[in-house]
C-alpha positions in Angstrom: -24.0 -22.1 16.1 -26.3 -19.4 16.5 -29.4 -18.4 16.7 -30.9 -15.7 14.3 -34.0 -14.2 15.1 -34.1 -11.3 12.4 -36.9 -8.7 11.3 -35.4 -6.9 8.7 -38.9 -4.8 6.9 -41.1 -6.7 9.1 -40.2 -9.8 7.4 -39.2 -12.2 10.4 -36.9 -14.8 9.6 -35.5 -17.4 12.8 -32.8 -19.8 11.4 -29.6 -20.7 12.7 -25.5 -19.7 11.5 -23.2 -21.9 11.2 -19.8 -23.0 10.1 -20.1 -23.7 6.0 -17.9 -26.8 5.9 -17.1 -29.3 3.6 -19.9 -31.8 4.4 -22.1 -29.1 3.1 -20.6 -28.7 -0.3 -23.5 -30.5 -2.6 -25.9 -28.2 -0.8 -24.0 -25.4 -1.2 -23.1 -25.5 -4.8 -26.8 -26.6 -5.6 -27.9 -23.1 -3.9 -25.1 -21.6 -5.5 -26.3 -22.7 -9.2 -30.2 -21.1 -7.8 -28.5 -17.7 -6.7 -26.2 -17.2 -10.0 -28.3 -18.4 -12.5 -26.6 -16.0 -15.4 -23.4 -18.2 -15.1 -21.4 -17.2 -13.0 -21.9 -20.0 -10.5 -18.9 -21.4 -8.9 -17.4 -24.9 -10.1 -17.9 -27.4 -7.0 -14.4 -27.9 -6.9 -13.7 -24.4 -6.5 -15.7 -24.5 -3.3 -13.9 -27.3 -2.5 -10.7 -25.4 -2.9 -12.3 -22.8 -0.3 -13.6 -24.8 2.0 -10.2 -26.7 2.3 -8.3 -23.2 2.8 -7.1 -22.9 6.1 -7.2 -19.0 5.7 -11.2 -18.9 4.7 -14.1 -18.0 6.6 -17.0 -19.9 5.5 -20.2 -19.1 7.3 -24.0 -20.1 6.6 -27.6 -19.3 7.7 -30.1 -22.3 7.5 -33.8 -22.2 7.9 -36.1 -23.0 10.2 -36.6 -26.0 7.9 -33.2 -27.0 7.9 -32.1 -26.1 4.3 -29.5 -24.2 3.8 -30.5 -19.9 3.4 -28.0 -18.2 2.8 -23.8 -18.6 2.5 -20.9 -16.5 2.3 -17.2 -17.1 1.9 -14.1 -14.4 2.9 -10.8 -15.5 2.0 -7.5 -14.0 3.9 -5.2 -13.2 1.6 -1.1 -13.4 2.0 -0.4 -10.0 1.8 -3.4 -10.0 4.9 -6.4 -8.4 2.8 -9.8 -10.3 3.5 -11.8 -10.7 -0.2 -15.1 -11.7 0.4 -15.2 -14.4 -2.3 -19.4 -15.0 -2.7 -22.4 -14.2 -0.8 -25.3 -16.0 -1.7 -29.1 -15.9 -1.0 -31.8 -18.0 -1.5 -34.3 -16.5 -4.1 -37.0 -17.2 -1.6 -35.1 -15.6 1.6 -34.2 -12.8 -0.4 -34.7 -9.0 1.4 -34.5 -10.5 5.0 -31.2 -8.7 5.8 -29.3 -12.7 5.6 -26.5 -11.2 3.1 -25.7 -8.2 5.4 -25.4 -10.7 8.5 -23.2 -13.2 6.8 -21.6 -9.7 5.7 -21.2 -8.8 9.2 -20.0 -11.9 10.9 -17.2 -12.4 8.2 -16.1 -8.4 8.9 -16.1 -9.6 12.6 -14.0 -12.9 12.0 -11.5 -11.0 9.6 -10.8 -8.3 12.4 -10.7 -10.6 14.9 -7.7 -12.0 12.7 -6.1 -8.6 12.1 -7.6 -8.2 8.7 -7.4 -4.2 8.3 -8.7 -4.2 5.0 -11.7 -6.4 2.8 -12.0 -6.2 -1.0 -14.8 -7.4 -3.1 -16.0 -7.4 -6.6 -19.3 -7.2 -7.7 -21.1 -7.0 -11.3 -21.6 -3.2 -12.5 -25.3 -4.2 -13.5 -26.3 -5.9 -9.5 -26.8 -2.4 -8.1 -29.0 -3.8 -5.4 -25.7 -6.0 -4.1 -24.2 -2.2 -4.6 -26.3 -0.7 -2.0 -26.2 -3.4 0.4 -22.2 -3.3 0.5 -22.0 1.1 -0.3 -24.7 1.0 2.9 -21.7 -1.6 5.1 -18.7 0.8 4.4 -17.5 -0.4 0.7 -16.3 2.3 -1.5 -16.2 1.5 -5.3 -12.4 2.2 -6.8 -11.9 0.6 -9.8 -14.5 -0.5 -12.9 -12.8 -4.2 -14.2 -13.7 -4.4 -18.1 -15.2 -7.3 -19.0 -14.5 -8.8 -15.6 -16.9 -12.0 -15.4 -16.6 -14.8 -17.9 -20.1 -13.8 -19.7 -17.9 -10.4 -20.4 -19.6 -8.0 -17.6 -18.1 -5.5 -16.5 -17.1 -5.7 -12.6 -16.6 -3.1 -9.5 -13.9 -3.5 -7.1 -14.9 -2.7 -3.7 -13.3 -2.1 -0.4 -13.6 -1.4 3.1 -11.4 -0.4 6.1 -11.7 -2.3 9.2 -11.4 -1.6 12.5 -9.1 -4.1 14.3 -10.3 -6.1 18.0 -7.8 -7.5 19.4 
């Protein structure tokens, strides 16, 4: 675990990360169902799926209070490319920098296990998820046509790593 003391705008936030893991599935897909409330919420079972995937990274940020903040799931893929699957956020703990440092630690565990390159789609209308990830290094290179189930249109993302050995 550990410990986040954040000020991100002047808006403190102390909570801790942690592992995501499969005891925290209800939890998880309940805040998922809050965060993507225009349908596009995952099935439980496909967090199941992920949390069971020896190749995910599953990281989360919980509150001072103990309830789950924030989550983000990174998936490496066979030919070795790390897709950031979701990043969620808690309506309430929205603009406290939480998506960027679930961002972060899943860059740092993908590089750590020789990712070289992460891919990620988001929705052409979220341009505020746009920023975040155009502000981490992500460069938009392809516009996915009806994309989403509800029939929006999606951006596919990417980003170079740097590898640590």
């Amino acid at each position: 675990m550990q410990a986040i003391h954040h000020n991100y705008y002047s808006r403190a936030f102390k909570g801790l990360m942690r592992p995501l893991l499969l005891s925290d599935l209800n939890e998880l897909w309940q805040l998922d169902l809050r965060c993507f409330v225009d349908g596009e919420a995952y099935e439980r079972e496909t967090f199941r799926y992920l949390l069971n995937n020896p190749n995910a990274i599953a990281r989360q940020i919980r509150s001072a209070y103990d309830e789950m903040a924030a989550f983000g799931i990174g998936v490496i893929e066979p030919n070795g490319t790390g897709h950031i699957t979701t990043v969620g956020v808690a309506p309430e703990y929205r603009r406290k920098g939480l998506a960027r440092l679930i961002l972060h630690e899943i860059e740092r565990s993908f590089s750590a296990r020789g990712v070289a390159t992460i891919r990620l789609e988001v929705r052409v209308g979220n341009e505020s998820a746009q920023r975040l990830y155009e502000q981490m290094g992500y460069v938009i290179i392809q516009r996915m046509g009806k994309y989403y189930s509800n029939g929006n249109d999606g951006y596919l993302m990417v980003k170079s790593l740097e590898i640590f050995d």
